[in-house]
N, C-alpha and C positions, 0 to 999 in steps of 0.2 A: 708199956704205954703206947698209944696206937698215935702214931705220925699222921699230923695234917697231911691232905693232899696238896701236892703241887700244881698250883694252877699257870698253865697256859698263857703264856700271853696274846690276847684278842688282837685280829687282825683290825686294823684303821677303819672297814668299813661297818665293824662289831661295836665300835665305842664309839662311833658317831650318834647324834642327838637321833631321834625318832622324827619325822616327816616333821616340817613347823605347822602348827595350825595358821588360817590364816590372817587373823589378827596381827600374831607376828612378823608375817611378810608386810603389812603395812605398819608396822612400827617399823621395820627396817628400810621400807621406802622413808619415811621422815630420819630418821638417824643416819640418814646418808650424806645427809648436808653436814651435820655435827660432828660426829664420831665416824667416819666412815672407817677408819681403824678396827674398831669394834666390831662394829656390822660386816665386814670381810671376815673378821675372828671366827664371830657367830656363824657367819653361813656357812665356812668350811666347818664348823665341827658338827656341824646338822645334813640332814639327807637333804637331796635335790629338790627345790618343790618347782614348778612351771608355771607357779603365780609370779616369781621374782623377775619374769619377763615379760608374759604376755600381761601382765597388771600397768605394768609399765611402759606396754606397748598399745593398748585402750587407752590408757589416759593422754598419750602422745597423739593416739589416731584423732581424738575428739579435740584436741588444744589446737592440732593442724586445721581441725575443718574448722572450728569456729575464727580462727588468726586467717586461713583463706578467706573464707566468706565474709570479715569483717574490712579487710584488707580490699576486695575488690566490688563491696558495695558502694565505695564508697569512689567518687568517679578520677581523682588523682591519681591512683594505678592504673587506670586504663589510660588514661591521657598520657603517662608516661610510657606504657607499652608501644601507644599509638607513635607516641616520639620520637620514639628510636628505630619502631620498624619506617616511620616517615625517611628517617635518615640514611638508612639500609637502601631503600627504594632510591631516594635521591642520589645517590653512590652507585647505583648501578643504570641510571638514567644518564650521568656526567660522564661513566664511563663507558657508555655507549649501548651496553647490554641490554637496555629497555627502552622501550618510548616512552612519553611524557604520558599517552594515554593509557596504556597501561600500566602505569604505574600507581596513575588515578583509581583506573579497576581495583587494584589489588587493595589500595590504600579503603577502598568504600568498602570494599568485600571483608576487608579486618575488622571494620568497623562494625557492621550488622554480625560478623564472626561474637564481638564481645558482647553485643548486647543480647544474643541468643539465651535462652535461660541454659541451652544444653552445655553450652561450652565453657558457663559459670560452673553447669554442678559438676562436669570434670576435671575443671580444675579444683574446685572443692577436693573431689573425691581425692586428686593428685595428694595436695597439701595436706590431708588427711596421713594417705597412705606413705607419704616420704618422712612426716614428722612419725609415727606410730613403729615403722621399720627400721628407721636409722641406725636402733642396739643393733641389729643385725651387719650390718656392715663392720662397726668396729669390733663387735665377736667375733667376725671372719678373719677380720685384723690379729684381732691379740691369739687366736689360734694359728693360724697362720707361722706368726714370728713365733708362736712357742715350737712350734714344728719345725720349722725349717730355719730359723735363726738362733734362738736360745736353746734347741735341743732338746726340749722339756713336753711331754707326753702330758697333754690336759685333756679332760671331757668336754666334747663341745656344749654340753646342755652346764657346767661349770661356768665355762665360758660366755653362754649367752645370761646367765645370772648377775656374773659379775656385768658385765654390758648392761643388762637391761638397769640395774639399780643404779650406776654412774648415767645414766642418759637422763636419767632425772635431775641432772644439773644442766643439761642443755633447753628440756625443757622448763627450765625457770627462765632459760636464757627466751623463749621463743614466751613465755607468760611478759616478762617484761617489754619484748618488742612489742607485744600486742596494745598493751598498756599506753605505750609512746602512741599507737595509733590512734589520736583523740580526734573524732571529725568535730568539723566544724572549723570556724575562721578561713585562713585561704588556702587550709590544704589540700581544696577539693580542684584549684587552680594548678593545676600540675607545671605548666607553664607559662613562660609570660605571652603578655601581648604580641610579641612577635613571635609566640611560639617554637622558639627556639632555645630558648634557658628555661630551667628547673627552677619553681618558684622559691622563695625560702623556704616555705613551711618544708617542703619535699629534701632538701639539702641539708636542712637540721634533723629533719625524721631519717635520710638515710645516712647521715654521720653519726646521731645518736645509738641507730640498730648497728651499724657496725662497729661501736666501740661496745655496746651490751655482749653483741655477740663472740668479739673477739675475748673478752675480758671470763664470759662465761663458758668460753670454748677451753681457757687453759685452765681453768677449775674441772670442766668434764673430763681434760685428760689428764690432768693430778689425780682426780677421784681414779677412774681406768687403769691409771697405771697403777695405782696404791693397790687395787685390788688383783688386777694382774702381777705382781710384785706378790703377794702374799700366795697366788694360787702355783706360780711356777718357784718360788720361792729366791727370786732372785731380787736381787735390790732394786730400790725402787726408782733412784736416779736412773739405774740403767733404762730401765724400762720406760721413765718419761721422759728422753731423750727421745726412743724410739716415737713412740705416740706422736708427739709434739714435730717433731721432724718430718711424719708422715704426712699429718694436718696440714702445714705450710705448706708442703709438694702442692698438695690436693686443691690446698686453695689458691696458689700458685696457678693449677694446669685449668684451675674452673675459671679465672681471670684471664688467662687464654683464650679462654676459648668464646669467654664473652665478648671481650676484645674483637675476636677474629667473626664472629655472629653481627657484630656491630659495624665491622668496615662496608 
């Protein structure tokens, strides 16, 4: 009687799924909110696809530029801009470093600066390009610590998967900031009469975005880590420690530094 053959056992990249179509990639952008368990599962048992980023990195470019340009058409961001570089200027006219009349210059020169159409659509462009790239950062991130802190050998294009599909928690976070931005009433008064305090509207808008965003910031590194957690295969606490730890630095050194832009 003639013996079966013995079969081989297929190498990991042999028993992987076949390329997703891309329908699936946008199921798996939505089942990132719900299941993201799952959809980590899923994507490691399938090939690489580079919709799982740059999909998510369009939808991020385009949510940036319409949240800039909806955000500085409307004139209570610029009267705040104006506010604080006013206060910049007064700070170095008190401490001697400028004259009263140049400070005036610079103050008119910011002014016709914002109402330029060019230096609206750059900053567009900015807001655009900082919401659209951001996966990229935090894939440098979680590569990074897999190399050089957990010891653990991941693909950077892995990497930029898991990132790109978690970043779609942050931009819900940056869909809902936008949302809070309802013109009309006196939030277009940036500040008061004496133009020196922040009207309500601007105080409840910017304590609102900072609770959306904080709130929505440790959901993006829950999801992040869960997925980095499953790709280097280490537990996930560990890992949202890491994450979570790095975020507070960062938001930590960027409150620095506005701090120190503001004296």
């Amino acid at each position: 009687m003639e013996q079966p053959p013995v079969l081989e056992p297929e190498p990991q990249d042999a028993r992987s799924e076949s390329t997703p179509p891309l329908f699936t990639v946008w199921a798996r952008m939505v089942n990132v909110f719900g299941v993201p368990g799952q959809v980590f599962d899923d994507l490691l048992r399938s090939r690489p696809h580079p919709a799982h980023w740059w999909l998510p990195a369009a939808l991020g470019f385009w949510i940036g530029v319409v949240a800039t340009w909806w955000a500085w058409e409307g004139a209570g961001l610029r009267q705040l801009w104006l506010m604080r570089h006013r206060a910049v200027l007064e700070a170095r006219v008190e401490a001697g470093l400028l004259d009263r009349a140049s400070a005036e210059e610079r103050l008119a020169r910011a002014e016709r600066t914002l109402e330029s159409p060019w230096f609206r659509s750059s900053v567009v462009l900015e807001g655009g390009l900082q919401s659209g790239l951001r996966f990229l950062v935090w894939a440098g991130v979680g590569w990074a610590l897999a190399r050089w802190v957990w010891r653990r050998k991941v693909p950077w294009s892995r990497c930029c998967e898991v990132s790109g599909l978690a970043s779609l928690i942050g931009l819900l976070g940056d869909v809902v900031s936008l949302l809070l931005l309802v013109p009309g009433g006196d939030f277009s008064a940036a500040a008061s009469s004496e133009g020196e305090a922040l009207s309500p509207a601007i105080e409840r808008w910017l304590w609102m975005v900072g609770f959306v965003q904080s709130l929505l910031g440790f959901w993006h590194m829950a999801v992040l880590g869960l997925g980095m957690s499953k790709l280097t295969g280490l537990d996930w606490v560990r890992v949202l420690w890491w994450l979570v730890g790095l975020r507070l630095i960062w938001m930590v050194v960027a409150g620095l530094v506005g701090l120190g832009l503001g004296m």
